[in-house]
N, CA, C and O atoms as a Maestro MAE file, in Angstrom:
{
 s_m_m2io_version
 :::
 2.0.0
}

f_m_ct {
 s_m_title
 :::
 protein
 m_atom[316] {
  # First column is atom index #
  i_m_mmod_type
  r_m_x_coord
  r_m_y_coord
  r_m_z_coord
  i_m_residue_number
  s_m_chain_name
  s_m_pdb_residue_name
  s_m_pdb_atom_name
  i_m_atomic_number
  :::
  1 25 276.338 282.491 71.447 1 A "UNK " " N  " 7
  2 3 276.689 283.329 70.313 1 A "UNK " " CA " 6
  3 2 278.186 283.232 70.075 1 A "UNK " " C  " 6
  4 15 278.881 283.594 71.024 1 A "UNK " " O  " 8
  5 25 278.843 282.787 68.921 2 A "UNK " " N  " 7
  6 3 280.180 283.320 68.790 2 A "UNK " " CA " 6
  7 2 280.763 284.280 68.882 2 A "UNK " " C  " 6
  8 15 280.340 285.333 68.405 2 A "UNK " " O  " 8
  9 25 281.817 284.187 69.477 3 A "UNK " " N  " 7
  10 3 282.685 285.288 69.446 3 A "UNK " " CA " 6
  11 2 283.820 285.712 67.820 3 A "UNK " " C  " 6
  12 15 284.054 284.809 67.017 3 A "UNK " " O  " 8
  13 25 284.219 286.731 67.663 4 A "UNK " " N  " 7
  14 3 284.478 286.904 66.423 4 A "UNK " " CA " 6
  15 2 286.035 286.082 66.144 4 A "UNK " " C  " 6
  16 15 286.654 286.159 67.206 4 A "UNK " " O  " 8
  17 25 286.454 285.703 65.613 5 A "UNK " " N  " 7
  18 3 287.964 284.555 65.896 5 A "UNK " " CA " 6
  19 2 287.860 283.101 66.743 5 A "UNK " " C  " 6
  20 15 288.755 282.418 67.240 5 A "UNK " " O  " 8
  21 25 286.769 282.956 66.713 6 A "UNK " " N  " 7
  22 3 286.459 282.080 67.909 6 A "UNK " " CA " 6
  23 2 286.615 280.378 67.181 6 A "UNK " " C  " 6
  24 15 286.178 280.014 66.089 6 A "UNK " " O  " 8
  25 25 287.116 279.840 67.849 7 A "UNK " " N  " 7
  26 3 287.443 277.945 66.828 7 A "UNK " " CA " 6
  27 2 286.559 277.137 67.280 7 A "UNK " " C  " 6
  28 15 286.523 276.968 68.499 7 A "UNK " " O  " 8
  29 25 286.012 276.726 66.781 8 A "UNK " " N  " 7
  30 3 285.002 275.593 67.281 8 A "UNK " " CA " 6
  31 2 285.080 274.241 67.206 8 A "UNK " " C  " 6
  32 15 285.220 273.652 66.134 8 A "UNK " " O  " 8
  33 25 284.994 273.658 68.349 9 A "UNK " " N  " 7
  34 3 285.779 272.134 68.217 9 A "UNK " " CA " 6
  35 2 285.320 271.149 67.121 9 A "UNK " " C  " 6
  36 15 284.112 270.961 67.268 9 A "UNK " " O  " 8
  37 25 285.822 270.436 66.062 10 A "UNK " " N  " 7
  38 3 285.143 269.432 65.598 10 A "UNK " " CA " 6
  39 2 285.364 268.311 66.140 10 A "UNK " " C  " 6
  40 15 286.334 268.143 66.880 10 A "UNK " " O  " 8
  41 25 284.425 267.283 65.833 11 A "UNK " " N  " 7
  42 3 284.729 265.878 65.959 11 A "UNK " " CA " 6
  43 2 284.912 264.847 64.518 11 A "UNK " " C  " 6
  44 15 284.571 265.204 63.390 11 A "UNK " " O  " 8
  45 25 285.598 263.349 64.899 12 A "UNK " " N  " 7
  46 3 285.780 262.981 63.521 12 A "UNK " " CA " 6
  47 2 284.187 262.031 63.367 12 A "UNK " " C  " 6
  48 15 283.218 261.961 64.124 12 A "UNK " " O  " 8
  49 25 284.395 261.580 62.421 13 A "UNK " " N  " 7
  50 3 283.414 260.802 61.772 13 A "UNK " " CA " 6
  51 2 283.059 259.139 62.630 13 A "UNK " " C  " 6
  52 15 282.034 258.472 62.765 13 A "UNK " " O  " 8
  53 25 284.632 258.950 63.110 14 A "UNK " " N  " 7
  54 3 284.749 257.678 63.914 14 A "UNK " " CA " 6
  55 2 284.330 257.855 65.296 14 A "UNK " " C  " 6
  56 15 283.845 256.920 65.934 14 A "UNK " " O  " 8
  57 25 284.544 259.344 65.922 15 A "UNK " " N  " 7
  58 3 284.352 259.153 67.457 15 A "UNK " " CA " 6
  59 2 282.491 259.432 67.229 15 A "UNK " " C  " 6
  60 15 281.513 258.868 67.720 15 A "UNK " " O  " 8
  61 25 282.601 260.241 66.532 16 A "UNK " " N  " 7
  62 3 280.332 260.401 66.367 16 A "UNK " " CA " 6
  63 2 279.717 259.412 66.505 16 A "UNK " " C  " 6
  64 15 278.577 259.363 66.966 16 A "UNK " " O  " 8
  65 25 280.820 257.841 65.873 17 A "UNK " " N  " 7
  66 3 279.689 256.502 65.480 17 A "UNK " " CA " 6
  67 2 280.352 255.894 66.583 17 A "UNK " " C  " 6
  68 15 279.680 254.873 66.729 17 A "UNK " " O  " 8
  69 25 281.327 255.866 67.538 18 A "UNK " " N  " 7
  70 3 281.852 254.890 68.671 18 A "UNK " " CA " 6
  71 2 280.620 255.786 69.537 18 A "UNK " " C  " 6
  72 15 279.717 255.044 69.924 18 A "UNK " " O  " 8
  73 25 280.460 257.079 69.857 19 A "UNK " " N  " 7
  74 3 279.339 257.292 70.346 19 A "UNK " " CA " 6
  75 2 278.098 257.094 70.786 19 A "UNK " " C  " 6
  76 15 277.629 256.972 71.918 19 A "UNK " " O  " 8
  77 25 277.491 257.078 69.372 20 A "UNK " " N  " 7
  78 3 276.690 256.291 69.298 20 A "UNK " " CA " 6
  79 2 276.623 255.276 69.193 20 A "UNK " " C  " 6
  80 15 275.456 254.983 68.935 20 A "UNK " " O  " 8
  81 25 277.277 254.396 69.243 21 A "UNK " " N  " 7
  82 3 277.470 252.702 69.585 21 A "UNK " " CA " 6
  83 2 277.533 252.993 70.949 21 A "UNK " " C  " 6
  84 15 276.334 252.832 71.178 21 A "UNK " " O  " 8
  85 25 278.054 253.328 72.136 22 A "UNK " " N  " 7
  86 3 277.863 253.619 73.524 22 A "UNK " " CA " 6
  87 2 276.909 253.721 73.789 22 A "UNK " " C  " 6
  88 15 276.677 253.360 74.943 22 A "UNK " " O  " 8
  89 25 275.734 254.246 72.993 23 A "UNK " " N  " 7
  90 3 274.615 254.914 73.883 23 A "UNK " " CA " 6
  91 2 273.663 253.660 73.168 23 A "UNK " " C  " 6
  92 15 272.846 253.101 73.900 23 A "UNK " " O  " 8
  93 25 273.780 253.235 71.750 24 A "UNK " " N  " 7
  94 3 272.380 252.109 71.536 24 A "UNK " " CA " 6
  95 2 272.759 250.869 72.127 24 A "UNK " " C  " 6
  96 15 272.083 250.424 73.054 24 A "UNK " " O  " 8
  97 25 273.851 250.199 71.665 25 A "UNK " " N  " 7
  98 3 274.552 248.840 71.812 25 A "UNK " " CA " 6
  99 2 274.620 248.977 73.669 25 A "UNK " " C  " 6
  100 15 273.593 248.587 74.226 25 A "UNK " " O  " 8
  101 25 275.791 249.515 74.623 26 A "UNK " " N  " 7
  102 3 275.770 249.597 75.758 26 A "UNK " " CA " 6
  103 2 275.291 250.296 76.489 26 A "UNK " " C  " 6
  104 15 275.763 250.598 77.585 26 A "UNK " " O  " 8
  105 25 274.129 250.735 75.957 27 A "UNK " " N  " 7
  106 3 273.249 251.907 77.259 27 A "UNK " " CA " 6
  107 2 273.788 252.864 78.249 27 A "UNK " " C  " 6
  108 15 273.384 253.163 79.372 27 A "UNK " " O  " 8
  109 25 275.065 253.377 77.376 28 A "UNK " " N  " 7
  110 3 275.768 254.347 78.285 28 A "UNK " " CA " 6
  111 2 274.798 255.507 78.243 28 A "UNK " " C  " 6
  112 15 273.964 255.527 77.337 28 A "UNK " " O  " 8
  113 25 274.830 256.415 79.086 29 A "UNK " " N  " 7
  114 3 274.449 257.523 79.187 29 A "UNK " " CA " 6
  115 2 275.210 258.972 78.322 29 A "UNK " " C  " 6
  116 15 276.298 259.068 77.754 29 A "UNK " " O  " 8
  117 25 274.421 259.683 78.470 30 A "UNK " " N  " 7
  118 3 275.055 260.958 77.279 30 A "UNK " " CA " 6
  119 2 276.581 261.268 78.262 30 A "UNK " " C  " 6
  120 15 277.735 261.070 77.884 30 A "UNK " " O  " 8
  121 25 276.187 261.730 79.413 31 A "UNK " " N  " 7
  122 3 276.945 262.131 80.450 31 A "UNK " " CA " 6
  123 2 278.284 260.996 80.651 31 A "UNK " " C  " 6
  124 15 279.474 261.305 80.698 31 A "UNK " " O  " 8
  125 25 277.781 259.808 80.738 32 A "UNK " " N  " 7
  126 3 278.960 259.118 80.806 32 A "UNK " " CA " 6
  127 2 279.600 259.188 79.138 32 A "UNK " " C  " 6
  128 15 280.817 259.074 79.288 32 A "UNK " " O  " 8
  129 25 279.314 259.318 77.705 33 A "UNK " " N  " 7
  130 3 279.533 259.330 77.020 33 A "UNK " " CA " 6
  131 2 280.442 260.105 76.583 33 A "UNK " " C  " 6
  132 15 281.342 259.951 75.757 33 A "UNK " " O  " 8
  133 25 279.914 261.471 77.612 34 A "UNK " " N  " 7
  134 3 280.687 262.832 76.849 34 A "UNK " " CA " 6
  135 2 282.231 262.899 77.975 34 A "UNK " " C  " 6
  136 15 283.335 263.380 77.719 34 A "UNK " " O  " 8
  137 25 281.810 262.316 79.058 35 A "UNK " " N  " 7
  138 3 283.159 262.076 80.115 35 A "UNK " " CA " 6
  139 2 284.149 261.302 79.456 35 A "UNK " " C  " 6
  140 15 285.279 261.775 79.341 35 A "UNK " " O  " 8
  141 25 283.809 259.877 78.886 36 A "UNK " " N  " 7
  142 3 284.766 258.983 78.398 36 A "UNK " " CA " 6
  143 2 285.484 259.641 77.227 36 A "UNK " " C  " 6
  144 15 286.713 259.651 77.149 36 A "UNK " " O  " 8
  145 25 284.592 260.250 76.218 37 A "UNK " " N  " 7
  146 3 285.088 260.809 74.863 37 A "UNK " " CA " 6
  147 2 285.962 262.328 74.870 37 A "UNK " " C  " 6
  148 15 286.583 262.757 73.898 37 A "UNK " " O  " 8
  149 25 285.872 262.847 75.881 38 A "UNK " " N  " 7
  150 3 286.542 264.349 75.977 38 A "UNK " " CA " 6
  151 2 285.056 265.484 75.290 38 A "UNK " " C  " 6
  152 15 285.387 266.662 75.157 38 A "UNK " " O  " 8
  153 25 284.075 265.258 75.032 39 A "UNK " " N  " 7
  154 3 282.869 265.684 74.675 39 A "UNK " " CA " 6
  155 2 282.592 266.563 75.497 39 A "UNK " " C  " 6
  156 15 282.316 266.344 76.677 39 A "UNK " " O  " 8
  157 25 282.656 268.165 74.707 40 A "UNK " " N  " 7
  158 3 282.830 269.186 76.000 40 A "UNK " " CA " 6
  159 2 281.474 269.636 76.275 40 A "UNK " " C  " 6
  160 15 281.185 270.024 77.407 40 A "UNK " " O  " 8
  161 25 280.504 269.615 75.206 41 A "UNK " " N  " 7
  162 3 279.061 270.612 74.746 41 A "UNK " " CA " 6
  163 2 277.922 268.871 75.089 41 A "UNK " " C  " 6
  164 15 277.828 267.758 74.571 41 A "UNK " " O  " 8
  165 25 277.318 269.587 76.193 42 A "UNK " " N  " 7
  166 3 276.401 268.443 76.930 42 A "UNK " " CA " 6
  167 2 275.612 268.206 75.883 42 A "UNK " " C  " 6
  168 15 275.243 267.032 75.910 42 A "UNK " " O  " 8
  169 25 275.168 268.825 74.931 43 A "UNK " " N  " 7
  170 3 274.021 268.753 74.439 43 A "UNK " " CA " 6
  171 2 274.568 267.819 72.789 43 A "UNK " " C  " 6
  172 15 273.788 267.432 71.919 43 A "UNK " " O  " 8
  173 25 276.012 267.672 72.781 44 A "UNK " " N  " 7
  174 3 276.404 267.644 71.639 44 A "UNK " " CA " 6
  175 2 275.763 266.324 70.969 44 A "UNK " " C  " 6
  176 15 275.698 266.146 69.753 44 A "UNK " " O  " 8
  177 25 275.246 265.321 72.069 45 A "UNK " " N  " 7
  178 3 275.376 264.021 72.250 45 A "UNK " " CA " 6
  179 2 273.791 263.510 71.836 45 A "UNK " " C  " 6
  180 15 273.436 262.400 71.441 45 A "UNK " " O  " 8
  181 25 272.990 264.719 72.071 46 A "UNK " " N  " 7
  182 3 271.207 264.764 71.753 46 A "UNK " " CA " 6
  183 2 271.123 264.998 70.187 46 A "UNK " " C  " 6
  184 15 270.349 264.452 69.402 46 A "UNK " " O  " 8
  185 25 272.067 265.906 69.930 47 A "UNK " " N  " 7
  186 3 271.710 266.379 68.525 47 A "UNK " " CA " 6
  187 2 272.712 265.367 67.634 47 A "UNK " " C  " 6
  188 15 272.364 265.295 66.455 47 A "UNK " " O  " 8
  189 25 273.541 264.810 67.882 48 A "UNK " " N  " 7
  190 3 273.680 263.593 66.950 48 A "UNK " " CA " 6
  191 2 273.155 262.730 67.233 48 A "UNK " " C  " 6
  192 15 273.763 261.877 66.586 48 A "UNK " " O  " 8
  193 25 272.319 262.164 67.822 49 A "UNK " " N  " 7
  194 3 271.277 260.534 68.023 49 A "UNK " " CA " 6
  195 2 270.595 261.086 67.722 49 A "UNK " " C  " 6
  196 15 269.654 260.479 68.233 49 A "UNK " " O  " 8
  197 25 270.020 262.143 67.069 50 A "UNK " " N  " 7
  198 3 268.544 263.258 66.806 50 A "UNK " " CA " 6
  199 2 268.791 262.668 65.194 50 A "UNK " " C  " 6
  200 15 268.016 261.999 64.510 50 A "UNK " " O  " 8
  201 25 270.142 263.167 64.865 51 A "UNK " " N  " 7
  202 3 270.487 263.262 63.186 51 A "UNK " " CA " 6
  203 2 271.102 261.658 62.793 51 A "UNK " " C  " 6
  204 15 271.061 261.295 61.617 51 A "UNK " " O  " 8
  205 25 271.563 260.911 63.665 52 A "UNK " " N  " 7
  206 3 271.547 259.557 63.232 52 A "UNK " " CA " 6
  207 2 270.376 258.813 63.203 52 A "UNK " " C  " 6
  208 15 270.168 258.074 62.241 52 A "UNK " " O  " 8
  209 25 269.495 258.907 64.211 53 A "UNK " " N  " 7
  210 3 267.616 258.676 63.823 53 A "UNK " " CA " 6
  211 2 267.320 258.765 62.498 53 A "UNK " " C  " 6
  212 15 267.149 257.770 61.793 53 A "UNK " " O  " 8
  213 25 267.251 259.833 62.127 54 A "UNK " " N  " 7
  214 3 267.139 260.810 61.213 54 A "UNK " " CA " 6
  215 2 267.306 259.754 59.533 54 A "UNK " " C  " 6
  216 15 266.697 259.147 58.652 54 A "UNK " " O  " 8
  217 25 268.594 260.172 60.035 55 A "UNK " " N  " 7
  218 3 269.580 259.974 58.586 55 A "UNK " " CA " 6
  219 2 270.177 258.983 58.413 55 A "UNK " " C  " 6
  220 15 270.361 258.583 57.263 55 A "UNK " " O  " 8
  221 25 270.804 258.080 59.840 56 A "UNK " " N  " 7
  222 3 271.490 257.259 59.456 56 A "UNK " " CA " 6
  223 2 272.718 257.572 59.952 56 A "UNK " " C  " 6
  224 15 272.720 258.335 60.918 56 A "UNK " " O  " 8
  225 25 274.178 257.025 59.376 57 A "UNK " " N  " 7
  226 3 275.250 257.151 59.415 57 A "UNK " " CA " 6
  227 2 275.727 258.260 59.045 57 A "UNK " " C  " 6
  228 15 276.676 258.817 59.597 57 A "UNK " " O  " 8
  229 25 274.862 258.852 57.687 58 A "UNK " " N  " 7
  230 3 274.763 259.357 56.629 58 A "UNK " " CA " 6
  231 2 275.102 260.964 57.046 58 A "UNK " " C  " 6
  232 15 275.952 261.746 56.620 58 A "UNK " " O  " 8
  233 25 273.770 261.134 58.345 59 A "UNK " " N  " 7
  234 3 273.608 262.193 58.803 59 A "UNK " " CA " 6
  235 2 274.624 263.012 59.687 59 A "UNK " " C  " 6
  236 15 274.570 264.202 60.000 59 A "UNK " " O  " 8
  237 25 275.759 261.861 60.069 60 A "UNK " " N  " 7
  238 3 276.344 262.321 60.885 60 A "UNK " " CA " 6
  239 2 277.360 263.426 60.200 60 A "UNK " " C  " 6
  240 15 277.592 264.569 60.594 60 A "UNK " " O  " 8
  241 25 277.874 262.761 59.096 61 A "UNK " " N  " 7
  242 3 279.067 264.003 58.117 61 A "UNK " " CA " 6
  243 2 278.478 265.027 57.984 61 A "UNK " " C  " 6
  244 15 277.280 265.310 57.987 61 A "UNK " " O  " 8
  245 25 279.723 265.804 57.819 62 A "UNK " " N  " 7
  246 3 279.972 267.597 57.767 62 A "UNK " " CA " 6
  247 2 279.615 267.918 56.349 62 A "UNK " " C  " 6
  248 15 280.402 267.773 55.413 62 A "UNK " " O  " 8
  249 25 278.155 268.446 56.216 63 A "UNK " " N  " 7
  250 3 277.947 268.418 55.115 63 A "UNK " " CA " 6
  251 2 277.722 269.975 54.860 63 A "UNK " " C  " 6
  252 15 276.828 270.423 54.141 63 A "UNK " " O  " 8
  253 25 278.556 270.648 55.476 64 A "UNK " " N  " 7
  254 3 278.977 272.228 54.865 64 A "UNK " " CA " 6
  255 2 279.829 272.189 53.605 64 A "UNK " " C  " 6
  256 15 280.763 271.448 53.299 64 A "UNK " " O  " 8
  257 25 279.310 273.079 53.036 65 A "UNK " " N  " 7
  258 3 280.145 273.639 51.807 65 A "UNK " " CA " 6
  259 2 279.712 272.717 50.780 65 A "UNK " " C  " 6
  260 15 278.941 271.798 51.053 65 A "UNK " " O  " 8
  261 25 280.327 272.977 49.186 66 A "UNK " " N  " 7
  262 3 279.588 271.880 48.405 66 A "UNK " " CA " 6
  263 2 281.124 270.855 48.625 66 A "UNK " " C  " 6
  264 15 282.249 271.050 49.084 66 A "UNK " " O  " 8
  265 25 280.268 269.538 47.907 67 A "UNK " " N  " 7
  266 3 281.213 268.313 48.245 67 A "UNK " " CA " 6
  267 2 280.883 267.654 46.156 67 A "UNK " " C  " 6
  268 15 279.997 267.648 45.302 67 A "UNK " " O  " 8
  269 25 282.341 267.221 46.366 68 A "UNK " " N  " 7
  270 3 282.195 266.820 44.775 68 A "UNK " " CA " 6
  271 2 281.731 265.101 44.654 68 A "UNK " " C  " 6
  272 15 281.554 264.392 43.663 68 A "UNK " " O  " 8
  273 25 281.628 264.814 46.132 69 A "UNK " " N  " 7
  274 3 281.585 263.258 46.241 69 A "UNK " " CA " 6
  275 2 281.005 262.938 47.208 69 A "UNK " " C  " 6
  276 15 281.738 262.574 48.128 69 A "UNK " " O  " 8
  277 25 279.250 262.908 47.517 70 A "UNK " " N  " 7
  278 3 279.016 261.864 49.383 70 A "UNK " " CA " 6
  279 2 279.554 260.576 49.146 70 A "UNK " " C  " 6
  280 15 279.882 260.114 48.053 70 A "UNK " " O  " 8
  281 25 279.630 259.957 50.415 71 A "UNK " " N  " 7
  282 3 279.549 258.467 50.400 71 A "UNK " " CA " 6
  283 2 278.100 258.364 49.738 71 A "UNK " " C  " 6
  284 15 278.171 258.292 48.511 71 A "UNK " " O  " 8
  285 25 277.225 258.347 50.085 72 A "UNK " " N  " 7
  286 3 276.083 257.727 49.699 72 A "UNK " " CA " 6
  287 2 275.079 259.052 48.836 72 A "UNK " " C  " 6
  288 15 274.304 259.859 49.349 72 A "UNK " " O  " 8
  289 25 275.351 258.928 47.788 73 A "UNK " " N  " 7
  290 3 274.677 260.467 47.287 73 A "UNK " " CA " 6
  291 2 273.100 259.991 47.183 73 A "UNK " " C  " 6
  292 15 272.247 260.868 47.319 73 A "UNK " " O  " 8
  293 25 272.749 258.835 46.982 74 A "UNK " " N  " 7
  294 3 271.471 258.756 47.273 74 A "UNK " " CA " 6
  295 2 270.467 259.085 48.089 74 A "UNK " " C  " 6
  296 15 269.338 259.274 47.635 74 A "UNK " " O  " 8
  297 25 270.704 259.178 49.200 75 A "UNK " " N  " 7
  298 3 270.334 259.323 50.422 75 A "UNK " " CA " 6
  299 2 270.612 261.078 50.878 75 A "UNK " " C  " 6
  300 15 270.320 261.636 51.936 75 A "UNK " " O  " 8
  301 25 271.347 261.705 49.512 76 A "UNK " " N  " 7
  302 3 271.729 263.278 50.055 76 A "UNK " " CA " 6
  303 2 270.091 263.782 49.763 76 A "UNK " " C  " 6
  304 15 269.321 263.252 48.962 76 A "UNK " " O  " 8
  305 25 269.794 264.999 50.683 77 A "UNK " " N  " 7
  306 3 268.784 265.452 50.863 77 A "UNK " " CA " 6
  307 2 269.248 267.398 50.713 77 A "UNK " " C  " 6
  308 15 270.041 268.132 51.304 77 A "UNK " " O  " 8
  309 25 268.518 267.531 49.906 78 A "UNK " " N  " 7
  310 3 269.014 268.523 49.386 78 A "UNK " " CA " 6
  311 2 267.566 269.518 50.241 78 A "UNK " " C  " 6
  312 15 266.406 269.294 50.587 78 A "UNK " " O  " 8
  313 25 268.434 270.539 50.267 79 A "UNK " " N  " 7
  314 3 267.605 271.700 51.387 79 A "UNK " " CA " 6
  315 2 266.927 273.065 50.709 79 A "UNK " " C  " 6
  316 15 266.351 273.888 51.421 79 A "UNK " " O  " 8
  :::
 }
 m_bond[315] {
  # First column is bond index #
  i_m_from
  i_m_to
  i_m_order
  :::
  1 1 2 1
  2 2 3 1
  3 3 4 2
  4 3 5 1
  5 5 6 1
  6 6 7 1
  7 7 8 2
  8 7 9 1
  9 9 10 1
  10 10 11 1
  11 11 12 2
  12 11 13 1
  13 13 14 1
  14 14 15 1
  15 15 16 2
  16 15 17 1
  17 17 18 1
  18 18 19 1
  19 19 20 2
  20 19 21 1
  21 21 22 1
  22 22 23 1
  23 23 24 2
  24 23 25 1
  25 25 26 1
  26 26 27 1
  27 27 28 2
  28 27 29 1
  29 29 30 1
  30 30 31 1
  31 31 32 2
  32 31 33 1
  33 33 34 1
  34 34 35 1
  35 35 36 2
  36 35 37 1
  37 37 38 1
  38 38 39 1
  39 39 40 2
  40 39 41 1
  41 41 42 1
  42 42 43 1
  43 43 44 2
  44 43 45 1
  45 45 46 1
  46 46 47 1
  47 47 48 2
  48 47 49 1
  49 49 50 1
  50 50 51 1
  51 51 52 2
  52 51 53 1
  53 53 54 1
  54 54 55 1
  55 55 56 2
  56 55 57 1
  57 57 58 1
  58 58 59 1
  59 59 60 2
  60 59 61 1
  61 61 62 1
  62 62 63 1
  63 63 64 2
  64 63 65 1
  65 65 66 1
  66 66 67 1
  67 67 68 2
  68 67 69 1
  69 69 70 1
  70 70 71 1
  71 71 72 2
  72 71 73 1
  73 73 74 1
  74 74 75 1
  75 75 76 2
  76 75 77 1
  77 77 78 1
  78 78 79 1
  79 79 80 2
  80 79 81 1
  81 81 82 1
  82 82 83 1
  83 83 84 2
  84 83 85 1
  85 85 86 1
  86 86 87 1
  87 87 88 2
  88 87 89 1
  89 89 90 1
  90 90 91 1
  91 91 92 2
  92 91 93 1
  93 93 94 1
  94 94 95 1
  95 95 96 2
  96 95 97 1
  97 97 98 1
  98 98 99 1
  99 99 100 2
  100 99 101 1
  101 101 102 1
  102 102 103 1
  103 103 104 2
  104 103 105 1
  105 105 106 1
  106 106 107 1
  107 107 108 2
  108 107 109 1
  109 109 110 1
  110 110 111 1
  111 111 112 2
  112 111 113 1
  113 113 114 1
  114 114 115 1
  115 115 116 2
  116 115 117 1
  117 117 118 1
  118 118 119 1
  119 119 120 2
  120 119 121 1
  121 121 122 1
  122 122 123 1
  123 123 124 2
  124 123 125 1
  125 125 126 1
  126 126 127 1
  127 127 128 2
  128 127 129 1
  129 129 130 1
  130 130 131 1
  131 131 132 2
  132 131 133 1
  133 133 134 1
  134 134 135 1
  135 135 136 2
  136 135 137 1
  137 137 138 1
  138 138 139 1
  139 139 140 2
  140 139 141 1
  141 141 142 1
  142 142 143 1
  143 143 144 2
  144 143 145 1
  145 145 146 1
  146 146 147 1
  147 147 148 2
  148 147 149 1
  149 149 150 1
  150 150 151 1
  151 151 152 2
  152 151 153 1
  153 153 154 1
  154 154 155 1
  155 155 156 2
  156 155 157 1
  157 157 158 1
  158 158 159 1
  159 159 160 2
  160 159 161 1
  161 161 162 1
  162 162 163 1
  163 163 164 2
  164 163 165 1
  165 165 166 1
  166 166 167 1
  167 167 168 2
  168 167 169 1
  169 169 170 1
  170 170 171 1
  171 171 172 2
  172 171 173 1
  173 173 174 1
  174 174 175 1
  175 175 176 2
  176 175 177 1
  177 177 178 1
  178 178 179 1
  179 179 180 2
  180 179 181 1
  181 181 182 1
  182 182 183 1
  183 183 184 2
  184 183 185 1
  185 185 186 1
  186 186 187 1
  187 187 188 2
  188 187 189 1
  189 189 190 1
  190 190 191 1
  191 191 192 2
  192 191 193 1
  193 193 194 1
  194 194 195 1
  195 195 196 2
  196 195 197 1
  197 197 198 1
  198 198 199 1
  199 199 200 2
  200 199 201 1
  201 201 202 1
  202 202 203 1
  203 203 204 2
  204 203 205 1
  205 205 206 1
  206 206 207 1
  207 207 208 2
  208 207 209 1
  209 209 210 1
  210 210 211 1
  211 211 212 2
  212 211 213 1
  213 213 214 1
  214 214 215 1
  215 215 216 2
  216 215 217 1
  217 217 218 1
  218 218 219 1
  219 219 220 2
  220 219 221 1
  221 221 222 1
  222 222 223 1
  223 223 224 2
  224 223 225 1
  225 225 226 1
  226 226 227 1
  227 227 228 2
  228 227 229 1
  229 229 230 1
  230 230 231 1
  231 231 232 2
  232 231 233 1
  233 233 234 1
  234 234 235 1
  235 235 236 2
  236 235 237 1
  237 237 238 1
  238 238 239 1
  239 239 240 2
  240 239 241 1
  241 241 242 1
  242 242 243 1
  243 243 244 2
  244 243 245 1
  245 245 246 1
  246 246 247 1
  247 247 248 2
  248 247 249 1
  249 249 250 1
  250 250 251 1
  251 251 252 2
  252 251 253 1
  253 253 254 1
  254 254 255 1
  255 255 256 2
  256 255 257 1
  257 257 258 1
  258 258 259 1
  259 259 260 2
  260 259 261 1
  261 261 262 1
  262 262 263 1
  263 263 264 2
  264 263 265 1
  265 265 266 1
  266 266 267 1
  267 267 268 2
  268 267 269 1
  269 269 270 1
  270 270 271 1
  271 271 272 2
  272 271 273 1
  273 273 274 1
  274 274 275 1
  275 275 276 2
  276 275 277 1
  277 277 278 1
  278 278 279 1
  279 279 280 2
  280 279 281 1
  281 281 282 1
  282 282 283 1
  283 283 284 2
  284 283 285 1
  285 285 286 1
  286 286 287 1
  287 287 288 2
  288 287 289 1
  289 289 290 1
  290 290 291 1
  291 291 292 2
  292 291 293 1
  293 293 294 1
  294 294 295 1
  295 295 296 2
  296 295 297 1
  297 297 298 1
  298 298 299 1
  299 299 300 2
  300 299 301 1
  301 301 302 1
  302 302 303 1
  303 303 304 2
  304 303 305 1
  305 305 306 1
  306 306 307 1
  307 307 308 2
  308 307 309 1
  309 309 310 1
  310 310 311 1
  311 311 312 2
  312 311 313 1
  313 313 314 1
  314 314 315 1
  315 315 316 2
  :::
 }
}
């Protein structure tokens, strides 16, 4: 649960996909993944290979708030 003032770490767009290049391309493990990258939240590493499955590349961006521009608006999936 958050705490009220509380910051929550982001990540960029480049370390999500070197990530996941670790884990399909060299069969690193989540654990070794999240050691090499500074990756503090164990689980962080399931739920983006969940949403790159998913979506693609696509899936990985911060798609809070409205955006006046995706990269790929085709592929936006509206909720």
């Amino acid at each position: 649960m958050a705490i009220k003032g509380q910051k929550f770490k982001t990540y960029s767009e480049e370390l999500k996909m070197e990530a996941i290049r670790l884990h399909v391309e060299e069969k690193w493990t989540y654990r070794q993944i999240n050691d090499h990258l500074g990756i503090q939240d164990q689980s962080r590493m399931k739920r983006w290979m969940r949403k790159y499955r998913e979506k693609g590349e696509f899936g990985l961006l911060d798609q809070r708030g409205r955006r006046k521009e995706y990269l790929d608006q085709e592929r936006y999936v509206h909720s």
